[in-house]
N, C-alpha and C positions, 0 to 999 in steps of 0.2 A: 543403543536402541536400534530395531528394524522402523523405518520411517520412510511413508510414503508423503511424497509431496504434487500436488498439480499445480500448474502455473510455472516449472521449477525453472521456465527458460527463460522468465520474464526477470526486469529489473532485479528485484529483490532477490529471486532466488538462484540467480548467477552467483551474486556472492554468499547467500546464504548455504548453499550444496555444499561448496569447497570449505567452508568451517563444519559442517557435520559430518565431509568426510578425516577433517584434520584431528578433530574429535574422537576418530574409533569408531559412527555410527554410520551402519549399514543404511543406504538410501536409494528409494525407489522414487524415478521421475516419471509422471506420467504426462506424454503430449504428443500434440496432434503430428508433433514436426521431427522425424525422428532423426532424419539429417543434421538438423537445427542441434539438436539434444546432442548428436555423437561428436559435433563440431567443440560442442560449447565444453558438454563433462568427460572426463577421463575415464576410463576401461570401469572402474570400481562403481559405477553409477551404474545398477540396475534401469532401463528403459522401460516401459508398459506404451503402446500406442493406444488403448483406453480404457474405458472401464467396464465396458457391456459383458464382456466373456468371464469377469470372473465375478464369484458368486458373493464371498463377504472379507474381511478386513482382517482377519485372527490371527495373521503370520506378523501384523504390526505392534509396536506400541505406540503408534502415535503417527497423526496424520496432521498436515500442513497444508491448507485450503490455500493456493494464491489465485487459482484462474479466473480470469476472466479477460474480455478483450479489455485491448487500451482506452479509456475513458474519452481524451483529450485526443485521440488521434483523427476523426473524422466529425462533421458538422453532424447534429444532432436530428437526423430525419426522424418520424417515426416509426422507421425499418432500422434504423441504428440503432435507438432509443429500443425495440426489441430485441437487436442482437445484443446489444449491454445488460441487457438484464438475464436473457436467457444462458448468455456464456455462464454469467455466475450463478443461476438459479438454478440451472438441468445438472452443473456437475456436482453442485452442493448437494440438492437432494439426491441425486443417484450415490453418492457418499454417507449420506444419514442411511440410506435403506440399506446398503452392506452394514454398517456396523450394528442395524439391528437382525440383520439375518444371519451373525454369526453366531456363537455361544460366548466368545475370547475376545471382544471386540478391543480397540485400542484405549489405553486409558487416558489421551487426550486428543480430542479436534481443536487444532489453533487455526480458524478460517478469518478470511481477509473480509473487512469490509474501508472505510475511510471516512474521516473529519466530513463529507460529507454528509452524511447522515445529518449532522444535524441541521444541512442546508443555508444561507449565507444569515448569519445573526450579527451583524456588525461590530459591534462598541463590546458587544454582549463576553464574559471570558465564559470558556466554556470548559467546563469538568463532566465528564462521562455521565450524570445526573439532569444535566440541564434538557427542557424540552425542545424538539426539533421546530424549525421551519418547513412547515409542509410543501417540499417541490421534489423534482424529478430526482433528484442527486438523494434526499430522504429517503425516498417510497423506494427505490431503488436497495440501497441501502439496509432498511428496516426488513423487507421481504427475505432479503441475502441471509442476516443474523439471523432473522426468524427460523428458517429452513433451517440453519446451523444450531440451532440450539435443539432442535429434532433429536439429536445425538446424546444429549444428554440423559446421562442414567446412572446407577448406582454405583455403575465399571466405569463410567465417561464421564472427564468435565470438557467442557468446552469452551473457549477464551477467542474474544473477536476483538480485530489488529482492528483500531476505525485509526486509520493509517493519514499523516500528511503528506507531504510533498518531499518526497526523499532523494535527499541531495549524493547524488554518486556520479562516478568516471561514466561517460560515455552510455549516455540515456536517460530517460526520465524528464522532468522540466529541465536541466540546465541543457542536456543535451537539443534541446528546440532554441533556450537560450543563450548560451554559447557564441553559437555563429555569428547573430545577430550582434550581439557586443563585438564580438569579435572587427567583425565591419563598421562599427562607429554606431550601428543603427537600434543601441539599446537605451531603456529610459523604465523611468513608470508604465501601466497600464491605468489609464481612465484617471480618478482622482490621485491615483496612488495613497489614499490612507486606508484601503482593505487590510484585512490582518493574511498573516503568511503564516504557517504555522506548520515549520520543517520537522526535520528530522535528519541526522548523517548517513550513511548505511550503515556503517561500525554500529550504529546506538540500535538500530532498529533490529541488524542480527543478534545484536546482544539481550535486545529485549524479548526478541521470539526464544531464544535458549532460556532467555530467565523464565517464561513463563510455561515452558517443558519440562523444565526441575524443578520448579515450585507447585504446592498443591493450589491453585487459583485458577479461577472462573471468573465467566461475565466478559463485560468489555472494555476494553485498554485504549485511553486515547496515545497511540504511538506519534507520538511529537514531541519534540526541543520543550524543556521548561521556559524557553524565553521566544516568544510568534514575534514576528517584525510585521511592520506597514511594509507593505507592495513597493511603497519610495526607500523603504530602508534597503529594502532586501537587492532593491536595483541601484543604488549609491554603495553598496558595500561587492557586489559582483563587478560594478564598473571599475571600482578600487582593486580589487583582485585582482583584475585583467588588464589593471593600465588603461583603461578604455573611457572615456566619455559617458556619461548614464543622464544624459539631458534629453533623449528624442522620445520624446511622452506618444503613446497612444492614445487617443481619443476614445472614451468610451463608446460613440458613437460610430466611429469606423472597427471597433471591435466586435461589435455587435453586428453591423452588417457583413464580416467577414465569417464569424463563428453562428452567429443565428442563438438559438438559445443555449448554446452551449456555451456562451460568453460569460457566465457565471461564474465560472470555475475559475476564468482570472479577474472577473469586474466583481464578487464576491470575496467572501474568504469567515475564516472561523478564529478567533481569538480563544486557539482548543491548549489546553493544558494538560499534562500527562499525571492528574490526582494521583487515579490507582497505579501506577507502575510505580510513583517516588513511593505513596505507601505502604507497598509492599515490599520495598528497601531496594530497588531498582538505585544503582547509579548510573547518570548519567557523562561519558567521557565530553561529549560536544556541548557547550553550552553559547559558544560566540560563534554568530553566521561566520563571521569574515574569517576567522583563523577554519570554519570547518572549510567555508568556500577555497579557502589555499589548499587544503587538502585534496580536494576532489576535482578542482578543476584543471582539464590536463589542455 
């Protein structure tokens, strides 16, 4: 396949390029960082530095939404709080409106969204069906897949990644938590019984291929069939790492350090991946700790 991707330098699509080019498929990366991009992919990785100069999508079969800024990376101003949404808002629809101003358009959009959406439900297990909690990580969220489903037409399906926390080498949550353990200085956050609700990289590249070869729609919760408590998930990385998992954070000092973006670790989503088992998805990773030995370098 010819396949455009945005986002393609970010976590996910570091590894995700190098199996679509191990694959046979032709791949166009489009980003702001064209340095960034030549460092990261090899000669065989078409570059685009944006989208404004070309007109529609026809030369693809299929495009792969990842952009957007990093969530979890800066306190949640309401000038943040607009750059997170517009990163993912302005490239998603300038992508719906190429694929209706073509004739040929691609016959899949796989755009990112994440377990967010459904915003923090506690106790609650959550399958792709269940109603959201109304906050920032939602409305976010919801506006994102909204736009994204714009694409859909008689030539286009369209499938939305509501993504967990995906455990990989060098970035993403462990790459913040890492060190920390590293230094004796990991533990829980807050009560420690939020749910956690991962994913490998291995499962998550395997689940965007499956759902490029398969005829399916709609939205996929990409995550582990098995969410741990926030204290599992830090008693099974201390174990990986040799390391101590006793220095609790205080929900209290977590909240004054992140502001309302303290959610994202004093929450969490007990999400399960219904439609990818039922559409015969298997999954390789099923136990944190054997994936944690894998990925943590």
């Amino acid at each position: 396949m010819n396949i455009l991707i945005t986002g393609g330098t970010g976590l996910i699509g570091r590894h995700l390029v190098p199996r679509l080019l191990e694959l046979g498929h032709h791949v166009t990366v489009v980003t702001r960082d064209l340095n960034k991009a030549r460092s990261t992919f090899d000669a065989r990785v078409n570059l685009w530095k944006g989208l404004t100069d070309r007109e529609n999508l026809d030369e693809f079969d299929a495009v792969i939404n990842l952009a957007g800024e990093p969530i979890a990376d800066k306190r949640w101003t309401e000038a943040q709080k607009q750059r997170l949404c517009q990163s993912r808002w302005q490239t998603t629809q300038r992508l719906v409106e190429m694929f209706h101003a073509g004739e040929n358009p691609p016959e899949v959009l796989i755009s990112g969204s994440a377990t967010g959406y459904y915003g923090d439900l506690g106790e609650v297990v959550v399958n792709e069906d269940e109603p959201p909690h109304n906050e920032f990580t939602h409305k976010l969220c919801a506006r994102w897949e909204q736009i994204a489903c714009g694409a859909q037409s008689d030539k286009t399906r369209v499938c939305l990644l509501r993504t967990g926390a995906v455990l990989a080498p060098k970035g993403g949550m462990l790459g913040k938590l890492v060190p920390l353990f590293r230094a004796g200085l990991g533990g829980p956050i807050g009560t420690g019984r939020q749910y956690l609700a991962w994913i490998h990289i291995d499962d998550m590249v395997n689940a965007i291929l499956w759902l490029l070869n398969n005829d399916l729609r709609g939205p996929f919760n990409m995550v582990s069939p098995y969410p741990v408590r926030n204290e599992q998930f830090a008693h099974a990385l201390g174990h990986v790492m040799h390391r101590p998992a006793f220095m609790r954070a205080p929900a209290s000092a977590v909240r004054l350090i992140m502001g309302e973006s303290a959610v994202l670790v004093l929450g969490g989503q007990r999400a399960l991946p219904k439609r990818l088992e039922e559409s015969g998805f298997g999954f390789r990773w099923f136990d944190l700790e054997e994936a944690l030995h894998d990925v943590v370098r």
